[in-house]
Structures are given as structure tokens and as C-alpha cells.
N, C-alpha and C positions, 0 to 999 in steps of 0.2 A: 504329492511330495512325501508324504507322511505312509502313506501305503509302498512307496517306493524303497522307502527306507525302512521299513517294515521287512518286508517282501526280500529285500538282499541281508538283510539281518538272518533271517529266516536259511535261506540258502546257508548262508555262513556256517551256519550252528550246526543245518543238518549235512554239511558236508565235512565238517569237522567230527563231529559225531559216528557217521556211515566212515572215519578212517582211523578211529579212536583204538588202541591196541590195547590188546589182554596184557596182564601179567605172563602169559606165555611165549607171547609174542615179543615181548621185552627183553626176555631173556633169553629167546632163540637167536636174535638179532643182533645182540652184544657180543661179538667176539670175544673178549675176557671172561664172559661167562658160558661155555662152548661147553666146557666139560662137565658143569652143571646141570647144563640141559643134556650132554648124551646121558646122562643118569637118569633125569626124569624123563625124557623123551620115551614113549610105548610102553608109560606105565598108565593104571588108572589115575596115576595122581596130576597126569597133565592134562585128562580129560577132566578129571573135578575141576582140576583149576580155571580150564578153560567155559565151564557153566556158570550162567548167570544165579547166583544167591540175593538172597536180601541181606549179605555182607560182603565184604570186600575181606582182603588177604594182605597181610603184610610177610613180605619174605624175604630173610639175611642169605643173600646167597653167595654160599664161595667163589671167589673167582679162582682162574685156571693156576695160578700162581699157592694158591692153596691147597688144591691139588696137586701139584706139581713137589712141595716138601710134606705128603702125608706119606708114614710108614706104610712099607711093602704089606705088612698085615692086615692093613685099613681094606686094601684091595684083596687080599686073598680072604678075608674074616667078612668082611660086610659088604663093601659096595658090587660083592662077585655074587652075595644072594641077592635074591630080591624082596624076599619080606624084609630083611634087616635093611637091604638101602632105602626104601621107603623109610623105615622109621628112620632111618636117621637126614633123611632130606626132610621127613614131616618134625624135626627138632628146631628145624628150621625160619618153620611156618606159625604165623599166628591167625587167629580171625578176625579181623576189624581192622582198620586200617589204624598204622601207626606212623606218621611222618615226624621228621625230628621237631617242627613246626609243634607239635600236641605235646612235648616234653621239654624240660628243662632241667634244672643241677637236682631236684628233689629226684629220688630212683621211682620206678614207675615199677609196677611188680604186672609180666604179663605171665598167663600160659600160652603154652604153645599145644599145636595141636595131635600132640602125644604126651599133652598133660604134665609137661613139665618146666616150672617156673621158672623164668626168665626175668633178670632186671634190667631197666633200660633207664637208661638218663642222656641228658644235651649239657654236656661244658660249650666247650669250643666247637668239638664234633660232637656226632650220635656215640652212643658207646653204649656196647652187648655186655653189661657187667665191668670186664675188663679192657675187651676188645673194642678195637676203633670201628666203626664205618665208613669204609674209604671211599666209595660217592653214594651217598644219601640220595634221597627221596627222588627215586624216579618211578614217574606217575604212570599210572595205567585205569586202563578201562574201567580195572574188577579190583585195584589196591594198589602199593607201592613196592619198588624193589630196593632194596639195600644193598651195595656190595661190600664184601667181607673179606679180609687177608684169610680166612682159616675158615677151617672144618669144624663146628662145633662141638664142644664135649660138654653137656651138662648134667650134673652131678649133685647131689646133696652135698651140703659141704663137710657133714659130719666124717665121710669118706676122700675129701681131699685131707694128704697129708702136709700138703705143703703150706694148708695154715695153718695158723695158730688158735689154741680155746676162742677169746676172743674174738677173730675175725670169724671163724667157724656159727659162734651164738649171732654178731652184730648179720651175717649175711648168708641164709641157711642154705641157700643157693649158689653151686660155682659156675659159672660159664665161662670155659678157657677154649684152648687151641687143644686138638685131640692131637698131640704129638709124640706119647711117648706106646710102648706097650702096656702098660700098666694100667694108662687112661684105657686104650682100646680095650682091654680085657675085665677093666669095672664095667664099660659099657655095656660088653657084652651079654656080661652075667647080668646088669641088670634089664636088660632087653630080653633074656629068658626067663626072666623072674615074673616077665608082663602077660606071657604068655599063659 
């Protein structure tokens, strides 16, 4: 009885397991995130992401609807290179696995894996700084995916102008919606600054 029950436990897990999807696979499969992946799609960063590490990936990915209200420049300036669309899909990306489960109202300070600081915290929803997480934690093999109204822009805050001393010193970090020219064109500059 006891081995029997074993024995289909066993089955269970390892047939569960042998159908277990990557974060790649997550996000090819998502129709709202279609546009996401033809960016990452046939770059190295879908083969990284798709290798086994001894960490997992946590990724805010735009969905099509984010793309869909990004400035004509966004496409003519970055996502039409390909070293700049990397870095800005890798603005994205964290290392270790973050589910909204792991946070709460306190802000969480992550990097991302072009080294720049992200805050994250849980009210009601997940939230990128400012920005909501419109469905959270879907699980994968190798991390979780996040979906995202927008395109990320982050920025030291010292160079947003639209806060103030104050919020500038309380949060050194902006993470907004890359919506105007002006975001596109800090980025740029400081995307050639890295180089």
C-alpha cells in the first residue's frame, strides 16, 4: 500500500517536473506579452535565460498594451538597435527570485541586472516604485514573471525633474513609464555613459 503510494507520488512529481516551463516559455505563451518576447526572441538573452543557474530571474515584463502607447523614438532610438534593446529589456531583469509573497508595504531596494536600483514594495498590489503590477507572480521553472502596463525608465532621481528636493533625497531612485522624449533621451545619454 505504502509503496504504492509512494510509487504514484513519485510519478506525480516527476511528471510535473519533466512539463515545468522556463521563464521563457512563460512568456512566449502569453499572448499579451507577444511583443516582449519578439524583442527578446533571437537574442543571447533568451538563451541565458533559458540555462539552468544556481539562481532564478525575476522579470517586469511590458505587456503589448505598453508597447503599443511608447513614442515612435523608443523604436527608432533603441528597440531598432540591438545592444540598447538588450539593456533596456536587461532594466527589466533581476537575479533571484522576487514574488510579491517576499514583500510588503516596507520598499525593498533591488538591482537589476544593468545595475540599476529598483524599489519594490506590496500594498494591495506589487508596485515597481510607482508603477502597478498588473498580474503578479507567475511562476516558472528558473523565476517569476510580472506583467507591467509600461516600458520602464529608471533614472537617478537627482535628474527627474518632476520631483521635488525632498522626494528627490527621500528616494534616489525614479522608476516611471518611459513616455515622454526627454525620459528617452536621459536614457540614452546615460546608456552611452555605460559604455
Amino acid at each position: 500500500m505504502y509503496l504504492k503510494t509512494f510509487t504514484l507520488l513519485c510519478v506525480f512529481i516527476l511528471h510535473f517536473n519533466l512539463k515545468a516551463k522556463g521563464i521563457i516559455e512563460v512568456i512566449r505563451e502569453n499572448p499579451n506579452l507577444s511583443t516582449f518576447y519578439s524583442y527578446i526572441n533571437n537574442t543571447e538573452l533568451e538563451a541565458i535565460l533559458q540555462q539552468k543557474y544556481p539562481w532564478n530571474w525575476t522579470i517586469f515584463v511590458p505587456n503589448n498594451k505598453a508597447f503599443d502607447v511608447l513614442p515612435t523614438k523608443v523604436y527608432d532610438k533603441i528597440l531598432s538597435d540591438i545592444s540598447l534593446r538588450k539593456m533596456l529589456i536587461m532594466d527589466h531583469i533581476l537575479t533571484g527570485q522576487k514574488s510579491s509573497s517576499d514583500l510588503d508595504s516596507k520598499i525593498s531596494e533591488e538591482i537589476t541586472v544593468t545595475n540599476k536600483s529598483i524599489q519594490l514594495y506590496k500594498r494591495d498590489s506589487l508596485y515597481v516604485k510607482d508603477m502597478v503590477v498588473v498580474n503578479e507572480n507567475t511562476s516558472a521553472e528558473n523565476g517569476v514573471v510580472h506583467e507591467i502596463n509600461c516600458v520602464m525608465f529608471v533614472q537617478p532621481s537627482e535628474e527627474d525633474d518632476r520631483l521635488t528636493e525632498s522626494q528627490k533625497k527621500d528616494f534616489p531612485i525614479t522608476s516611471c513609464c518611459m513616455q515622454t522624449n526627454s525620459e528617452i533621451d536621459l536614457w540614452l545619454q546615460a546608456s552611452q555613459e555605460r559604455f
